[in-house]
C-alpha positions in Angstrom: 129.2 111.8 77.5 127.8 107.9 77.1 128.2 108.3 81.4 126.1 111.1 81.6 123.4 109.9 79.3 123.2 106.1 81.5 123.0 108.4 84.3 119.8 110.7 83.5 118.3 107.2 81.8 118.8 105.5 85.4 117.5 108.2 87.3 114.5 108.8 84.6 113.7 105.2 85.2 113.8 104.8 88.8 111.5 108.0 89.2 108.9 106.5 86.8 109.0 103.5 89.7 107.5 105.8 92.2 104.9 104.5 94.6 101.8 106.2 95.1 98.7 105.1 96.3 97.3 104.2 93.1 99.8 101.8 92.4 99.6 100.0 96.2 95.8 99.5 96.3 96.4 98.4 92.7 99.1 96.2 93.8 96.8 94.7 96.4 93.2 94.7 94.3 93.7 94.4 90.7 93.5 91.1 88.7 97.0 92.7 87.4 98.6 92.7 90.7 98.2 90.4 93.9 94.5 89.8 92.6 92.3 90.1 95.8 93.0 89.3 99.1 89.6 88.6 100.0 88.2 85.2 98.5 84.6 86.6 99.0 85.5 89.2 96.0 85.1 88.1 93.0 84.0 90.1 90.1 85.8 93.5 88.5 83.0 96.0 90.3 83.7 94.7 93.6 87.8 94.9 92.8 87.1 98.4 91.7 85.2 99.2 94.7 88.1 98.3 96.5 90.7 100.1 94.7 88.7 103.4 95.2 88.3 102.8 99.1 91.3 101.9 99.2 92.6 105.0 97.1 90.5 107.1 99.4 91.8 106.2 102.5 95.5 106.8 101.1 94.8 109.8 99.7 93.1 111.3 102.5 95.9 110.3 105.2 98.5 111.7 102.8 96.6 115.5 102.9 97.4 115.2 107.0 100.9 115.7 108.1 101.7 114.1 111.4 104.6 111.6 112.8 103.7 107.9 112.2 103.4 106.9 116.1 103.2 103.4 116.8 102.6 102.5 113.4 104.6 99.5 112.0 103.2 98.6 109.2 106.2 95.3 108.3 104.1 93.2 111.3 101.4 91.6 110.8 98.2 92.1 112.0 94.5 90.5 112.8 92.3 91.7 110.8 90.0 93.0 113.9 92.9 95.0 115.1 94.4 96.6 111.3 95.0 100.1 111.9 93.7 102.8 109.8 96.4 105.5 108.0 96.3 108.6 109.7 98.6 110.8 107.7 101.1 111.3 105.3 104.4 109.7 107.4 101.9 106.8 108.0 101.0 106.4 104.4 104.3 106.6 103.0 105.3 103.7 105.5 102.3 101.9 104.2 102.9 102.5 100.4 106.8 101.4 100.5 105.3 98.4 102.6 103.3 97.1 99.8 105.2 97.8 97.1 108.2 95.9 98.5 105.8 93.2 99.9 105.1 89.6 97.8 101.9 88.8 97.6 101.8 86.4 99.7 103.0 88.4 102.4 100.5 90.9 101.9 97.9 87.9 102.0 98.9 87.3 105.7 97.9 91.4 106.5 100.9 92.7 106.9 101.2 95.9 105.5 97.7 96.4 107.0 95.1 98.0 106.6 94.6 95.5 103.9 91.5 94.0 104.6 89.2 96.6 106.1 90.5 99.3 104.2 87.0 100.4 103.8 85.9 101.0 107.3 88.7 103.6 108.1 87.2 106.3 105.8 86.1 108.0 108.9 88.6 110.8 108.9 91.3 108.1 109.7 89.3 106.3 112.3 87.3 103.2 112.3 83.6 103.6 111.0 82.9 100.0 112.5 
């Protein structure tokens, strides 16, 4: 019985781990994760912006099914060339990237799109 009961209380916990998108562009944004990335950001509205491009651009690749491609999101990247997410394969790759990513790694854009997160809300492509 006590066997049974660990079990369901470690599988209960690791499902309450789950990355979403919330929790990577928090992960990256918030004062209570990495912070910012971007040393020209400095106060909570711009951080919030952020999160909700961010959030956007997750949540709309993840309503697109599609194979990830050339996407590898554990190299890093210029910022010039970050890619944007592009569907739901990609954006699972992306997610599991940052969650498992210090922040110092995520600092050097890998796991990208990090920086420019907000120019690819262009139905997945660059707005430049």
């Amino acid at each position: 019985m006590r066997v049974v009961v660990l079990l369901l209380a470690l599988v209960a916990g690791a499902a309450g781990c789950a990355t979403d998108c919330q929790s990577s562009c928090e992960k990256i944004w918030a004062e209570t994760g990495c912070g910012t990335p971007d040393p020209t950001i400095f106060d909570e509205a711009s951080r919030d912006a952020r999160i909700a491009e961010c959030m956007q651009h997750c949540e709309g690749a993840m309503l697109k099914y599609g194979d990830p491609g050339p996407y590898e999101p554990n190299i890093a990247v210029s910022q010039s060339a970050s890619p944007c997410l592009e569907n739901q394969r990609q954006a699972a790759m992306w997610m599991e990237c940052v969650d498992l990513a210090a922040c110092e790694t995520l600092e050097k854009n890998v796991c990208a799109p990090i920086y420019n997160v907000g120019a690819c809300n262009c139905d997945g492509q660059k707005c430049d």
